[in-house]
N, C-alpha and C positions, 0 to 999 in steps of 0.2 A: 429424486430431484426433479422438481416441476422447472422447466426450460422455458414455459411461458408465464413466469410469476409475473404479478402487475408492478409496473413501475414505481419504485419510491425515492421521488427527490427526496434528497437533501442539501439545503443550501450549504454555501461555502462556510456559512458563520457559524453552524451547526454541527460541522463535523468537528472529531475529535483531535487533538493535536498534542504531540510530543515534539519536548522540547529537550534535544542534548546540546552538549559544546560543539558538535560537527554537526548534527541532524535538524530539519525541521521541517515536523511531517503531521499534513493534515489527513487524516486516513478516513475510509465512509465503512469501514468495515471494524468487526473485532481485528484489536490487535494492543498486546502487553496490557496494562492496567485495565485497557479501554473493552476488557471483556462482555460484551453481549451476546448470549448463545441465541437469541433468536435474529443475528445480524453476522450469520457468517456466511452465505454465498450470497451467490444473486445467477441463479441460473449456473453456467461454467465458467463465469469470474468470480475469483476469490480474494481478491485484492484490489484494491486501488486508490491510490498513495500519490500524493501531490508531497514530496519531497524536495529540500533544498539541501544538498550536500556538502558542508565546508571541502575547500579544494585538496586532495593529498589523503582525505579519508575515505569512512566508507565502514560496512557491514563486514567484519568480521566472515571467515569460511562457517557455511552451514549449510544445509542439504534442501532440498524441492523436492518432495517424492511428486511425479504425476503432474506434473506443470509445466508450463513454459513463461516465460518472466518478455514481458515486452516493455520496451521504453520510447521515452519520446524523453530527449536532451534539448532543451529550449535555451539554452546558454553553456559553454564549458563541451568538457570530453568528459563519458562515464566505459567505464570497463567490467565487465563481467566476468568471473572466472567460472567456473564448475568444478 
């Protein structure tokens, strides 16, 4: 894994976006449909997800091997379980 890859913007308009009845998520990475094998790190980030959460929902239990999940809550409360 090269830790100094070069930078690739992508604008906001450009990333890809899932749309559920709770979810709505503009993601710069693979993720469900939006599989592209040459677009899954970037260095030691492997995600990164501009989400909007209907209130009372949320992601189902499922596992992070090797990761650690960081958030920034810009409106609302979000909870986390393990």
């Amino acid at each position: 894994m090269n830790l100094l890859a070069p930078v690739d913007i992508r604008p906001a308009a450009t990333r890809f976006d899932t749309e559920l009845d709770w979810l709505d998520s503009h993601h710069s990475f693979s993720f469900g449909a939006h599989h592209d094998p040459t677009n899954t790190h970037h260095g030691l980030l492997l995600v990164l997800n501009d989400d909007v959460v209907a209130p009372g929902r949320g992601f189902g239990a499922h596992s992070h091997r090797d990761m650690e999940i960081v958030s920034w809550v810009l409106d609302g409360e979000l909870e986390h379980r393990d």
